[in-house]
PDB file of N, CA, C and O in Angstrom:
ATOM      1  N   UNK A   1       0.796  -1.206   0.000  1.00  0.00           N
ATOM      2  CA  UNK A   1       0.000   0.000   0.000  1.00  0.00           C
ATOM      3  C   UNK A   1       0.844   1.278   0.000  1.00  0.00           C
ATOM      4  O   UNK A   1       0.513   2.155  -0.798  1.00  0.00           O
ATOM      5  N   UNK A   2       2.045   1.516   0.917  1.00  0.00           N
ATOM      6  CA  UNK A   2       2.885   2.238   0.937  1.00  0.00           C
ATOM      7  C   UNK A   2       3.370   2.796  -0.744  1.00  0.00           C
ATOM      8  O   UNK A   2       3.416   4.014  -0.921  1.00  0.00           O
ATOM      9  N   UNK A   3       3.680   1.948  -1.802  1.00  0.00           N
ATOM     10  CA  UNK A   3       4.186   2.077  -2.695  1.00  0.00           C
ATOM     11  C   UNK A   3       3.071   2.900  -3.738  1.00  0.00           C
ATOM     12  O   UNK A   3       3.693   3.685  -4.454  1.00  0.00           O
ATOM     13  N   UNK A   4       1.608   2.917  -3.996  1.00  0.00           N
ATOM     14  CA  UNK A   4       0.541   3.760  -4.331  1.00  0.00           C
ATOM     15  C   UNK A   4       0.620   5.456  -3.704  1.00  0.00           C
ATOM     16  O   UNK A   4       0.303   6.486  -4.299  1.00  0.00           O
ATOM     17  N   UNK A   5       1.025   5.335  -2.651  1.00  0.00           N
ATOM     18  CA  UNK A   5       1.482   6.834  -1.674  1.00  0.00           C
ATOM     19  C   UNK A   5       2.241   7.316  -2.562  1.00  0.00           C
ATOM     20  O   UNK A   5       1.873   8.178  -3.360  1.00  0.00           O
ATOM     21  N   UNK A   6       3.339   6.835  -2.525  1.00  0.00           N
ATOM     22  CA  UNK A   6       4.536   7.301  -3.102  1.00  0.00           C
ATOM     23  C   UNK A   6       4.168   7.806  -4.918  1.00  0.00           C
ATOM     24  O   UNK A   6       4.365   8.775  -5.651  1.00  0.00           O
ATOM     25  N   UNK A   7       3.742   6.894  -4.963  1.00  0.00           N
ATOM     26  CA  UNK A   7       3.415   7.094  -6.581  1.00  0.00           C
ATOM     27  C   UNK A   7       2.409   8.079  -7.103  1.00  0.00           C
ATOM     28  O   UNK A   7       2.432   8.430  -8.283  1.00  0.00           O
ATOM     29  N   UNK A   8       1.322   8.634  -6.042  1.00  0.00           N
ATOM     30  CA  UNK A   8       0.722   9.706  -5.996  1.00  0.00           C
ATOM     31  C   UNK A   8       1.032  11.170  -5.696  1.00  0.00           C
ATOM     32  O   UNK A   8       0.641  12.186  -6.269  1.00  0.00           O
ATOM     33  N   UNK A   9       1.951  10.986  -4.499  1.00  0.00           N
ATOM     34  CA  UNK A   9       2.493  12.425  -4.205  1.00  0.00           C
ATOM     35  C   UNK A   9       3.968  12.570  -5.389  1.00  0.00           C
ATOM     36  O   UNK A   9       4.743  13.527  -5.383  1.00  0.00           O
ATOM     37  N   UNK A  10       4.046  11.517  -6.209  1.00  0.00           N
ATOM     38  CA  UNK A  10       5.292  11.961  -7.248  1.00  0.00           C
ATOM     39  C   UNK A  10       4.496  12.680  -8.522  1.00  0.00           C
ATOM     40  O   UNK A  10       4.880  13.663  -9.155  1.00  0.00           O
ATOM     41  N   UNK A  11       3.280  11.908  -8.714  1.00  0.00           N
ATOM     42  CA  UNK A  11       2.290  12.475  -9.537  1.00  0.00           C
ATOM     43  C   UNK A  11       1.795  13.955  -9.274  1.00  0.00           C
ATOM     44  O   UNK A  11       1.890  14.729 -10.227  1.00  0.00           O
ATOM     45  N   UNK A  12       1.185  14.516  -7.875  1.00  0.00           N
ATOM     46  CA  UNK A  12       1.707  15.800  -7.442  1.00  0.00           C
ATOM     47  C   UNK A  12       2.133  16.361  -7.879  1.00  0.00           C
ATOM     48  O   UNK A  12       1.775  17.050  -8.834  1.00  0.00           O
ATOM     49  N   UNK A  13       3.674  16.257  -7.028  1.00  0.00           N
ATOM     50  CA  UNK A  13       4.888  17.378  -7.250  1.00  0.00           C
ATOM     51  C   UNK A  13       5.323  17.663  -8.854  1.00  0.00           C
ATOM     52  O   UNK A  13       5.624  18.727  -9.394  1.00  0.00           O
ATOM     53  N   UNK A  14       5.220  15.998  -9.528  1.00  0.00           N
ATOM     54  CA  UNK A  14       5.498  16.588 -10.762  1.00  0.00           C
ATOM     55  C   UNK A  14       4.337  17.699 -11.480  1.00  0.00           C
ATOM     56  O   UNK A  14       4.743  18.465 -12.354  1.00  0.00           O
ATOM     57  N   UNK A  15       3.115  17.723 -11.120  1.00  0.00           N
ATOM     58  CA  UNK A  15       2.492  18.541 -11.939  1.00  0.00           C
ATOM     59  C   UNK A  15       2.508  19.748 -11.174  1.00  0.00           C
ATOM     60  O   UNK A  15       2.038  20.725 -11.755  1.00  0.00           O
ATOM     61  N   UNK A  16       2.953  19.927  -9.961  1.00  0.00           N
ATOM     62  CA  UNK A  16       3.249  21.196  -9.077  1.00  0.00           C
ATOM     63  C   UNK A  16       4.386  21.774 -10.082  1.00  0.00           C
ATOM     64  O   UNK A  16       4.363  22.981 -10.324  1.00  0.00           O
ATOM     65  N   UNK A  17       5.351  20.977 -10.657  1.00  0.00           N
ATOM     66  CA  UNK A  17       6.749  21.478 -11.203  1.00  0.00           C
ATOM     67  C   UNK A  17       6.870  21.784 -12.193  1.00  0.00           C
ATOM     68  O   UNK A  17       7.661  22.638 -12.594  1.00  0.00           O
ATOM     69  N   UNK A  18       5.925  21.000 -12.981  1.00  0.00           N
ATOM     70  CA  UNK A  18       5.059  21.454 -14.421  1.00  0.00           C
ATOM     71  C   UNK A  18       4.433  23.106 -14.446  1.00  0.00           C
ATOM     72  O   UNK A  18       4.730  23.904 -15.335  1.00  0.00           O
ATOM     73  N   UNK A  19       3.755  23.342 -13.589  1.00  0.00           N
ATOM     74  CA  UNK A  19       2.975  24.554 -13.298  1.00  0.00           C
ATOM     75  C   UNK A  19       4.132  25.189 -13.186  1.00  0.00           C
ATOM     76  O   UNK A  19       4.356  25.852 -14.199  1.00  0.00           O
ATOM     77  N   UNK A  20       5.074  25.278 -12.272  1.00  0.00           N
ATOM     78  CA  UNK A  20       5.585  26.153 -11.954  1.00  0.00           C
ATOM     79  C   UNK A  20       6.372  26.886 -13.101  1.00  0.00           C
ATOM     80  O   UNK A  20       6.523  28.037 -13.510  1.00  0.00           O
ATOM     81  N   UNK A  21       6.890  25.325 -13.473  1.00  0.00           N
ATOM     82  CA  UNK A  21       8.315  26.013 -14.847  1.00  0.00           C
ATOM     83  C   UNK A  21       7.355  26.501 -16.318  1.00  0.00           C
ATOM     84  O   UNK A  21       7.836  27.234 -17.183  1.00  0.00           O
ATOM     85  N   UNK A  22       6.226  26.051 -16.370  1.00  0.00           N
ATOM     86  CA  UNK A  22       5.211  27.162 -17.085  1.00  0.00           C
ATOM     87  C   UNK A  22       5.025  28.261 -17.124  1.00  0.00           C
ATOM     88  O   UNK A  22       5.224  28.923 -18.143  1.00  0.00           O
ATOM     89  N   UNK A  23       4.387  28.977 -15.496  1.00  0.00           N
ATOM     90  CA  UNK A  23       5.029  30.298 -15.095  1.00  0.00           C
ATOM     91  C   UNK A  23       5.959  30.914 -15.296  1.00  0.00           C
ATOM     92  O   UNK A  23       5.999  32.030 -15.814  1.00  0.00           O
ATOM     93  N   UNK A  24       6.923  30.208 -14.878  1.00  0.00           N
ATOM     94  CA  UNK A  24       8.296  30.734 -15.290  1.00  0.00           C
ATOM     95  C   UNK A  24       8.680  31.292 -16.318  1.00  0.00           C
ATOM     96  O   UNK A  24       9.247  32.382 -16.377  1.00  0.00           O
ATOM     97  N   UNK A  25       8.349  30.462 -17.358  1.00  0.00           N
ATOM     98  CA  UNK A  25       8.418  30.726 -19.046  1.00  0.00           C
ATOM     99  C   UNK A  25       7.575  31.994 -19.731  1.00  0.00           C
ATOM    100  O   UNK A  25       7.765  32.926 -20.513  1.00  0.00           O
ATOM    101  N   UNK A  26       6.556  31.428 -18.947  1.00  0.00           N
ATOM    102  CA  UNK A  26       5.445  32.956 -19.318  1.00  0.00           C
ATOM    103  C   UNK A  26       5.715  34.018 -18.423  1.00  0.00           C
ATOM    104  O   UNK A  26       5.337  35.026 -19.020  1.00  0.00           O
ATOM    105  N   UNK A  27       6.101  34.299 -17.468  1.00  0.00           N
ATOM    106  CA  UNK A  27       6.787  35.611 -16.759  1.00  0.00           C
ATOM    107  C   UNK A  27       7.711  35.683 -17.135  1.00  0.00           C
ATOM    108  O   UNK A  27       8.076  36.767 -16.680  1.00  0.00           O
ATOM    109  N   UNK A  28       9.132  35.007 -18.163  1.00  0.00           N
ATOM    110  CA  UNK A  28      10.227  35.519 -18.308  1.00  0.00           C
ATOM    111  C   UNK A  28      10.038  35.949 -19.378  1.00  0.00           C
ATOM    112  O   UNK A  28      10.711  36.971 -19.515  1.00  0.00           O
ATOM    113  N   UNK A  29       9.069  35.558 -20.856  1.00  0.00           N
ATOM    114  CA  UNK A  29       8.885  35.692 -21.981  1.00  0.00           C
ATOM    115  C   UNK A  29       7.746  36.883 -22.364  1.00  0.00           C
ATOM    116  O   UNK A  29       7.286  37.078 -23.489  1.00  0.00           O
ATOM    117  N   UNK A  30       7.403  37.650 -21.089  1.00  0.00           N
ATOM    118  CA  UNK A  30       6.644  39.420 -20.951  1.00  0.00           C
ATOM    119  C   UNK A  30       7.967  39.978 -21.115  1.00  0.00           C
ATOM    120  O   UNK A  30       9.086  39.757 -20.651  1.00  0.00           O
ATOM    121  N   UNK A  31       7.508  40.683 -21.838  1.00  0.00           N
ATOM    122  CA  UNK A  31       7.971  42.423 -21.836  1.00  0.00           C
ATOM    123  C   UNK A  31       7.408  43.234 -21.238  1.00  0.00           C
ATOM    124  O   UNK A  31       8.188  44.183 -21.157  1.00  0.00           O
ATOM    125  N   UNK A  32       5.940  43.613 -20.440  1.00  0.00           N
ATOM    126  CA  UNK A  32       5.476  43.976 -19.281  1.00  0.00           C
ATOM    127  C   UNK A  32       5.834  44.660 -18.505  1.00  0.00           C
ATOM    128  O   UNK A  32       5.397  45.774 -18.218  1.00  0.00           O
ATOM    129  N   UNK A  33       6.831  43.987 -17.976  1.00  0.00           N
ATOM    130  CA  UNK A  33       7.616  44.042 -16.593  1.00  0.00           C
ATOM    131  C   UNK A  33       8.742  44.179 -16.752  1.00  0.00           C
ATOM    132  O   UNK A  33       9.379  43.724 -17.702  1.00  0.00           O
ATOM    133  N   UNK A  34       9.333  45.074 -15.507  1.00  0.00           N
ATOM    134  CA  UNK A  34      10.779  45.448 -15.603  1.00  0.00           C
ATOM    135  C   UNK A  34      11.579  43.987 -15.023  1.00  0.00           C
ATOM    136  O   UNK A  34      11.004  42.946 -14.701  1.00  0.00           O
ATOM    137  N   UNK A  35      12.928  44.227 -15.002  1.00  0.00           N
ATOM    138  CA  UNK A  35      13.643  43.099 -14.472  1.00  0.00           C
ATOM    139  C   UNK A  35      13.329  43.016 -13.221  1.00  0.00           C
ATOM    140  O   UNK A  35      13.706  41.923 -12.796  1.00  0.00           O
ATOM    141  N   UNK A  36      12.747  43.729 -12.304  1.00  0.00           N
ATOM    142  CA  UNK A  36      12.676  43.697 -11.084  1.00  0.00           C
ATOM    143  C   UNK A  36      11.334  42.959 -10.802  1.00  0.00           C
ATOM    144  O   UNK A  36      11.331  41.989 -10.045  1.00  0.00           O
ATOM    145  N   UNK A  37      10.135  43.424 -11.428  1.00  0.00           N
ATOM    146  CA  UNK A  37       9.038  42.521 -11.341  1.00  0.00           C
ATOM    147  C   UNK A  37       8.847  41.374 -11.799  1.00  0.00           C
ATOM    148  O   UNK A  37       7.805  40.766 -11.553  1.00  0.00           O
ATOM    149  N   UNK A  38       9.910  40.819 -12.621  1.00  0.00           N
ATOM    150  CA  UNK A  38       9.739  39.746 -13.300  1.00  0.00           C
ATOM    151  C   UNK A  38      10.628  39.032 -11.807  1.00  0.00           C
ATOM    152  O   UNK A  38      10.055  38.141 -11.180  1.00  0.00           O
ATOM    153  N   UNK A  39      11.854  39.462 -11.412  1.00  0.00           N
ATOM    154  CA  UNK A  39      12.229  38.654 -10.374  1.00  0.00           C
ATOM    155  C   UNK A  39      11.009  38.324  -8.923  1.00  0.00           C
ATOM    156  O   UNK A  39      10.720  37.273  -8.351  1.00  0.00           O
ATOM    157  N   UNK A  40      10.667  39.350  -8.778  1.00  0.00           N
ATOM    158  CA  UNK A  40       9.500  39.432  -7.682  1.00  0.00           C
ATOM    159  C   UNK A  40       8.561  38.105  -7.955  1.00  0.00           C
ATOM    160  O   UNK A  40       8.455  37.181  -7.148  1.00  0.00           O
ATOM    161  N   UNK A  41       7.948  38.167  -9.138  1.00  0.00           N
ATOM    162  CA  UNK A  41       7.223  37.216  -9.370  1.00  0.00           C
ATOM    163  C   UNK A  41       7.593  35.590  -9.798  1.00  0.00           C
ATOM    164  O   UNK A  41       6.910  34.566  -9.820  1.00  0.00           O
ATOM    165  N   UNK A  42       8.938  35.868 -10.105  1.00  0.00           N
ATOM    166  CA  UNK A  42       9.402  34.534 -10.069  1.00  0.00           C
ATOM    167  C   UNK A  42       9.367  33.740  -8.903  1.00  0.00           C
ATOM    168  O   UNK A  42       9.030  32.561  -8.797  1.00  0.00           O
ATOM    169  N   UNK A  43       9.911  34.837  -7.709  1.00  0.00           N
ATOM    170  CA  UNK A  43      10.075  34.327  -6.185  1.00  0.00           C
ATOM    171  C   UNK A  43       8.396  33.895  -5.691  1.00  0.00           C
ATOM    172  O   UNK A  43       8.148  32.942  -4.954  1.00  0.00           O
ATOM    173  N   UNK A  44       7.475  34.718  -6.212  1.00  0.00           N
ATOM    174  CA  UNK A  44       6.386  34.134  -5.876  1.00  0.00           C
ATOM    175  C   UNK A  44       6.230  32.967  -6.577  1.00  0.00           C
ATOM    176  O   UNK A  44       5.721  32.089  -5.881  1.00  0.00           O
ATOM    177  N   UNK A  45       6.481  32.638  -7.695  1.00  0.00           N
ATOM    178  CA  UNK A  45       6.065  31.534  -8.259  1.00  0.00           C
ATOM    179  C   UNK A  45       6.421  30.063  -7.724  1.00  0.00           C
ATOM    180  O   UNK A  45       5.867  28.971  -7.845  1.00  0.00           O
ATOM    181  N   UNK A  46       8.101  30.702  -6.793  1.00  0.00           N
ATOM    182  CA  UNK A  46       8.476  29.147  -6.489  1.00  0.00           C
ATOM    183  C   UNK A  46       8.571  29.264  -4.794  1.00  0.00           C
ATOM    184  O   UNK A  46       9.076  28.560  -3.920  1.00  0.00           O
ATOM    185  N   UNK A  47       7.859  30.452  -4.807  1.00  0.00           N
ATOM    186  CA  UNK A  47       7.808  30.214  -2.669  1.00  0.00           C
ATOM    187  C   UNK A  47       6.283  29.600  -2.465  1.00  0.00           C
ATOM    188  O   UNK A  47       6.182  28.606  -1.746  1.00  0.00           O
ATOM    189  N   UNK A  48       5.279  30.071  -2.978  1.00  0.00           N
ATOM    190  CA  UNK A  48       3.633  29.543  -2.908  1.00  0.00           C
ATOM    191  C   UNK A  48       3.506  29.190  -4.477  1.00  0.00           C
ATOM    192  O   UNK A  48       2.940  29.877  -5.328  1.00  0.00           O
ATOM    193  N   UNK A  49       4.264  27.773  -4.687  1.00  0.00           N
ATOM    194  CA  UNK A  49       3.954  27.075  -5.763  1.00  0.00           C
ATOM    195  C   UNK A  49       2.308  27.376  -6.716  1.00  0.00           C
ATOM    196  O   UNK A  49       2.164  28.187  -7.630  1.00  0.00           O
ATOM    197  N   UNK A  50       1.532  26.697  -6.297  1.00  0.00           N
ATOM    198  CA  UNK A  50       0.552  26.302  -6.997  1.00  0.00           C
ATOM    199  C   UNK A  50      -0.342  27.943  -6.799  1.00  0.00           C
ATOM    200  O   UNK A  50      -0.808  28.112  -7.926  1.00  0.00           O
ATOM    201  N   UNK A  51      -0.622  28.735  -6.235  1.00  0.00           N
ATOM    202  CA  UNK A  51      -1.319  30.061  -6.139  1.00  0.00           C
ATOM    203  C   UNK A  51       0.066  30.941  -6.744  1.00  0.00           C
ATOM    204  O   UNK A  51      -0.307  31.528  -7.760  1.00  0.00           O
ATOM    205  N   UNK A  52       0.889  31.102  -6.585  1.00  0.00           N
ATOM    206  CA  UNK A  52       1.496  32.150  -6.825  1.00  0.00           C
ATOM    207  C   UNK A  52       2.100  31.684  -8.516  1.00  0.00           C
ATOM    208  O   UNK A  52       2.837  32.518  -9.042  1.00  0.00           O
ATOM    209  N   UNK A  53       1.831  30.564  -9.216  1.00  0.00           N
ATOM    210  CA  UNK A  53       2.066  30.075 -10.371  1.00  0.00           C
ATOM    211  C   UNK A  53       1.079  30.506 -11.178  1.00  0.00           C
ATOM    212  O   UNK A  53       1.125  31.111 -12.249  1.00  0.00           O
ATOM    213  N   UNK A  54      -0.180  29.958 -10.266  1.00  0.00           N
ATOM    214  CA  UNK A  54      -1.585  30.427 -11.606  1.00  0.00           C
ATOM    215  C   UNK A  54      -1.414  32.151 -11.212  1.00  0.00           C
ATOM    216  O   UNK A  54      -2.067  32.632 -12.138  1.00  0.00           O
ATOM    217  N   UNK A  55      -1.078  32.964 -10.649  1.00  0.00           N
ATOM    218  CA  UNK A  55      -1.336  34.202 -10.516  1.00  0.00           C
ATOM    219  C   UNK A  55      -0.466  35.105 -11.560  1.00  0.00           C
ATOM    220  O   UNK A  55      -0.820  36.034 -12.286  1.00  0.00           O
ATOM    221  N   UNK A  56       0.600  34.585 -11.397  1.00  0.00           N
ATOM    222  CA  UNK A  56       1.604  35.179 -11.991  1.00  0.00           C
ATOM    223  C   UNK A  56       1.446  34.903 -13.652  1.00  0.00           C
ATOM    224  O   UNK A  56       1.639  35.801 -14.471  1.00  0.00           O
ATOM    225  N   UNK A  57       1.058  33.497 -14.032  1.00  0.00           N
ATOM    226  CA  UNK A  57       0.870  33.124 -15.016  1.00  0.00           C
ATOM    227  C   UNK A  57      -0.299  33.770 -15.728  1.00  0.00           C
ATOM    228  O   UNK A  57      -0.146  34.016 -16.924  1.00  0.00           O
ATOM    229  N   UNK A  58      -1.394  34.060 -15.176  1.00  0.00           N
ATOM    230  CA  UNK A  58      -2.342  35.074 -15.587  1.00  0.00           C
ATOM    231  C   UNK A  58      -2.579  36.388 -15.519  1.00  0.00           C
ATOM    232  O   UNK A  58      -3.452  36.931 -16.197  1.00  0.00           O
ATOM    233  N   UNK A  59      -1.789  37.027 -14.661  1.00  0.00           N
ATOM    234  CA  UNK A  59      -1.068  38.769 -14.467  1.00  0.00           C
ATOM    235  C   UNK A  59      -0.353  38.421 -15.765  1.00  0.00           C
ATOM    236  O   UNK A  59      -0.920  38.894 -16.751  1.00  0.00           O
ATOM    237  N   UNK A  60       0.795  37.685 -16.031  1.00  0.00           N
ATOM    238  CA  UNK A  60       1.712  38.567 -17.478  1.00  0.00           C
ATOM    239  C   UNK A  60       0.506  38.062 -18.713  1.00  0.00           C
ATOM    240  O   UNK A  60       0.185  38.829 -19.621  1.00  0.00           O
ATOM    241  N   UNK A  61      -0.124  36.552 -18.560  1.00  0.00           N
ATOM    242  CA  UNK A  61      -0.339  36.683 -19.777  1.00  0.00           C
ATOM    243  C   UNK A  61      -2.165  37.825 -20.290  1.00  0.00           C
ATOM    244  O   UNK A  61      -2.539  37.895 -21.461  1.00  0.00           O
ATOM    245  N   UNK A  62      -2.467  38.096 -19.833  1.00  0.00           N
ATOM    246  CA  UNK A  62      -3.248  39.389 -19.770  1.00  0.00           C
ATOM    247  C   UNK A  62      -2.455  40.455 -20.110  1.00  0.00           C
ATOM    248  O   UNK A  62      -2.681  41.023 -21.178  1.00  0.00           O
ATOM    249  N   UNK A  63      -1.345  40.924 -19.220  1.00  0.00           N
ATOM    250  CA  UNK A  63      -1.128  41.976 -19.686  1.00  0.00           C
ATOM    251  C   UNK A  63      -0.560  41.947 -21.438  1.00  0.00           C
ATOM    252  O   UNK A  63      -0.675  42.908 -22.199  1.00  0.00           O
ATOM    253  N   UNK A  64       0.090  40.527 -21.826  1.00  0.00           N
ATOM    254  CA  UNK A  64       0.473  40.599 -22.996  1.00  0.00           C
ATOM    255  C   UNK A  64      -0.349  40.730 -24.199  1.00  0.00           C
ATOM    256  O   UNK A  64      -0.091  41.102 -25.344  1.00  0.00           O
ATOM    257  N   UNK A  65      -1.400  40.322 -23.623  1.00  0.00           N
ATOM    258  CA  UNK A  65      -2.548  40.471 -24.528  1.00  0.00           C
ATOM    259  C   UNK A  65      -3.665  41.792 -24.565  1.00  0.00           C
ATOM    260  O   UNK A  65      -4.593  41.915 -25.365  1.00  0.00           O
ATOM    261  N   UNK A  66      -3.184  42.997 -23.149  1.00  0.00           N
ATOM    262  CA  UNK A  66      -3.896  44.282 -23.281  1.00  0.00           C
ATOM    263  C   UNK A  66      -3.068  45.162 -23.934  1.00  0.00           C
ATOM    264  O   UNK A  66      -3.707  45.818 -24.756  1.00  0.00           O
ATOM    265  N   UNK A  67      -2.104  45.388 -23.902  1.00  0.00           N
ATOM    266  CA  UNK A  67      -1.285  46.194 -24.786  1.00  0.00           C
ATOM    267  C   UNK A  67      -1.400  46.323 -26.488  1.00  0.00           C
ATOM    268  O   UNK A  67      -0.687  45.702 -27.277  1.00  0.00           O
ATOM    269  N   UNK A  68      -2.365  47.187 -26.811  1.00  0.00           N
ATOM    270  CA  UNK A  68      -2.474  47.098 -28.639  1.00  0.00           C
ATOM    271  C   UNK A  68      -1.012  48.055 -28.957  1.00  0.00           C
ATOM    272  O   UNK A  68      -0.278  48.849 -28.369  1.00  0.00           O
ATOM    273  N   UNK A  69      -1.152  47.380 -30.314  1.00  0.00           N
ATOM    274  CA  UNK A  69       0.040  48.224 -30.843  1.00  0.00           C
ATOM    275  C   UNK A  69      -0.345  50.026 -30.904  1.00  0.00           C
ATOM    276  O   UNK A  69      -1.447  50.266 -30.410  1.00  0.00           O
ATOM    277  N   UNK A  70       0.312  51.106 -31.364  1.00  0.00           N
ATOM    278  CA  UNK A  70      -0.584  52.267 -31.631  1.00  0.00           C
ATOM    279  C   UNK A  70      -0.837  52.204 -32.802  1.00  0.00           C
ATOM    280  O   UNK A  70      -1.577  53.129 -33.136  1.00  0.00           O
ATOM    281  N   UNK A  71      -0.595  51.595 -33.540  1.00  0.00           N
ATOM    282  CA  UNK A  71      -1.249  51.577 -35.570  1.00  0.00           C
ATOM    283  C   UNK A  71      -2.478  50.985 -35.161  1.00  0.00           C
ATOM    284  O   UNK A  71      -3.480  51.315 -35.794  1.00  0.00           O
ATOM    285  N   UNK A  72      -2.605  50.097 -34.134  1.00  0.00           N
ATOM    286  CA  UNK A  72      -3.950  49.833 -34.322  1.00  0.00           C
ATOM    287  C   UNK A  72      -5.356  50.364 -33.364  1.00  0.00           C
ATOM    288  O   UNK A  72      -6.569  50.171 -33.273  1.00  0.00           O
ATOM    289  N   UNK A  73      -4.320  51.109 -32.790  1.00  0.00           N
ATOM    290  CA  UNK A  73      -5.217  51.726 -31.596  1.00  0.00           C
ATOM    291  C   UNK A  73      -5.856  53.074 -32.292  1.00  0.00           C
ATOM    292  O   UNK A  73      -7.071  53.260 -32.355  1.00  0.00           O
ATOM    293  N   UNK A  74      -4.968  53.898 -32.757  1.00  0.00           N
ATOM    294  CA  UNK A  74      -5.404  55.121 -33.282  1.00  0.00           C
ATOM    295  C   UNK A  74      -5.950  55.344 -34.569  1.00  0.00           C
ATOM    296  O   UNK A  74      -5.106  54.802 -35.283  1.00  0.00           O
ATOM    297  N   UNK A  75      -6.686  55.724 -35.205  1.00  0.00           N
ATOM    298  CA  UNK A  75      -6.865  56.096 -36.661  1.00  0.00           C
ATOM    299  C   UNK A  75      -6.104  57.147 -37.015  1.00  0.00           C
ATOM    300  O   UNK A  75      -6.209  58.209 -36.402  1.00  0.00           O
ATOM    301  N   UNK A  76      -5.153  56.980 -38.147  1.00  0.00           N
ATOM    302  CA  UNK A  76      -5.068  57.905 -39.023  1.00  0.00           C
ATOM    303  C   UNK A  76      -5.358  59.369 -38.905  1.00  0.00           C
ATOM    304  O   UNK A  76      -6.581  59.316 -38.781  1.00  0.00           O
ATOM    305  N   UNK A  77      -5.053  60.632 -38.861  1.00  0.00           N
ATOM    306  CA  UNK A  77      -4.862  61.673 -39.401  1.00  0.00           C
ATOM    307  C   UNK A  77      -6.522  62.290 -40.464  1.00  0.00           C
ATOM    308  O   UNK A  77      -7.464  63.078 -40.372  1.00  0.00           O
ATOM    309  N   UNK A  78      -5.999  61.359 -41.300  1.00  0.00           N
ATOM    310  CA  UNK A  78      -7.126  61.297 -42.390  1.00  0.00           C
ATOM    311  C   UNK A  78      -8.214  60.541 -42.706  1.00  0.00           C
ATOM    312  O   UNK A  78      -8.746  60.606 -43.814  1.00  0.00           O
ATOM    313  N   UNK A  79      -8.535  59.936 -41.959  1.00  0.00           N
ATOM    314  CA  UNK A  79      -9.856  59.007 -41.495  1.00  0.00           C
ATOM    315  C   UNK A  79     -10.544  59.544 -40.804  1.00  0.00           C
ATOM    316  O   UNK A  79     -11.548  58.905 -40.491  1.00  0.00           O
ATOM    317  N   UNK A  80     -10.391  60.941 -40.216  1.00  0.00           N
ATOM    318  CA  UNK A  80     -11.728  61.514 -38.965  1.00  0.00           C
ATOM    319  C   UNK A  80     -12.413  61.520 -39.528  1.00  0.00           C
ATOM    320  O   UNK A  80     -11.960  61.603 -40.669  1.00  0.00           O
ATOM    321  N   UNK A  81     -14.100  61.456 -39.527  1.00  0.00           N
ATOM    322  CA  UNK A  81     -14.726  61.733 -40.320  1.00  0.00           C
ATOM    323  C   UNK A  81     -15.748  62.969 -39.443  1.00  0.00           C
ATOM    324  O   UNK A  81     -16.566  62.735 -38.553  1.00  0.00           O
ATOM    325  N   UNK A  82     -15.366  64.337 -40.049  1.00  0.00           N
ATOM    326  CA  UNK A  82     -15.893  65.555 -39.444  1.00  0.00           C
ATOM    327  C   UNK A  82     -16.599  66.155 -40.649  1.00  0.00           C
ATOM    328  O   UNK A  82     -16.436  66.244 -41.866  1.00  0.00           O
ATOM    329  N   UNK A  83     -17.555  66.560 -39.611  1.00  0.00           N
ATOM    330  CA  UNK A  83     -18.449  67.364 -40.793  1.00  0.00           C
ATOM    331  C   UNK A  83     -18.345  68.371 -41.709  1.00  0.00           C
ATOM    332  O   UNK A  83     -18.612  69.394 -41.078  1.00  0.00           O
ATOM    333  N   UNK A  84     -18.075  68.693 -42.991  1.00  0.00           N
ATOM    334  CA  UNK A  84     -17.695  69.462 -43.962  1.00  0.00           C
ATOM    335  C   UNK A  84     -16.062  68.958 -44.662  1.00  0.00           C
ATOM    336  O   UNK A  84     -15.485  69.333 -45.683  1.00  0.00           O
ATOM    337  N   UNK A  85     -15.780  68.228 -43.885  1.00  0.00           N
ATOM    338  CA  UNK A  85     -14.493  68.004 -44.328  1.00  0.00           C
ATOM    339  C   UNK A  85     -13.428  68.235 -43.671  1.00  0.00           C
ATOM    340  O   UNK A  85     -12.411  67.541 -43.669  1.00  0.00           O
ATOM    341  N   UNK A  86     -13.593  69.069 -43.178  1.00  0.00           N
ATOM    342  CA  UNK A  86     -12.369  70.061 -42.479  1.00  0.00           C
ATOM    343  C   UNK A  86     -10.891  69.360 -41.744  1.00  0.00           C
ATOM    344  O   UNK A  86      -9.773  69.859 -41.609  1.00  0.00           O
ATOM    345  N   UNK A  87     -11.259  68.430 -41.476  1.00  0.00           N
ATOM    346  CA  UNK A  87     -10.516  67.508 -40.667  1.00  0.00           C
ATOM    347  C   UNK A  87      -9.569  66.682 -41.583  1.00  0.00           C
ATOM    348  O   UNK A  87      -8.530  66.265 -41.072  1.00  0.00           O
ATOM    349  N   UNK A  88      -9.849  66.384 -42.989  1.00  0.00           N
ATOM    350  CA  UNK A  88      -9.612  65.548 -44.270  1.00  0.00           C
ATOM    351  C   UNK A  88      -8.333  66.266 -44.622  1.00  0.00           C
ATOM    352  O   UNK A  88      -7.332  65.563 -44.768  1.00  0.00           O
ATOM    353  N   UNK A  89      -8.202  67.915 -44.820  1.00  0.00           N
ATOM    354  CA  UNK A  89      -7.647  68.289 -46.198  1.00  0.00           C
ATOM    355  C   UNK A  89      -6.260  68.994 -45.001  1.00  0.00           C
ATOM    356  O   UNK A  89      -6.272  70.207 -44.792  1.00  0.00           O
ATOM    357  N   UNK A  90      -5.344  68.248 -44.429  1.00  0.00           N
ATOM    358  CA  UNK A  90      -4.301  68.927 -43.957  1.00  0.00           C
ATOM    359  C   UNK A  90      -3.069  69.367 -44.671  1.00  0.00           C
ATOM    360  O   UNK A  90      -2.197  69.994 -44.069  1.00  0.00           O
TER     361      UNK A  90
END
């Protein structure tokens, strides 16, 4: 019976270690964050494994995905569309 124990808490840790070095990858692979927050959150990732892994892992990858470029954020110059024109002919 002893030997099922063992073979469960290895099943665990390995997917605890899985998670973690996931995190890892996705907090080192933001641009986001300065070098300093990326260390901060690393230390969270491997002091409160399993909470500080999904946290961190979903803080960078959000932020990587709120940041639009500005070509696509802004229109053009010449796309306002104002009444009489005025806005068109710079």
């Amino acid at each position: 019976m002893p030997g099922n124990w063992y073979y469960v808490l290895s099943c665990i840790a390995a997917a605890v270690l899985a998670g973690n070095l996931f995190a890892t990858v996705v907090v080192l692979r933001s641009d986001f964050y300065s070098p300093l927050q990326q260390r901060l959150q690393l230390a969270l990732v491997w002091l409160i494994p399993v909470l500080g892994a999904a946290c961190c892992a979903s803080f960078a990858s959000i932020h990587g995905r709120a940041v639009p470029k500005p070509d696509e954020r802004f229109p053009k110059p010449d796309t306002f569309d104002l009444p009489g024109g005025e806005g068109n002919s710079l």
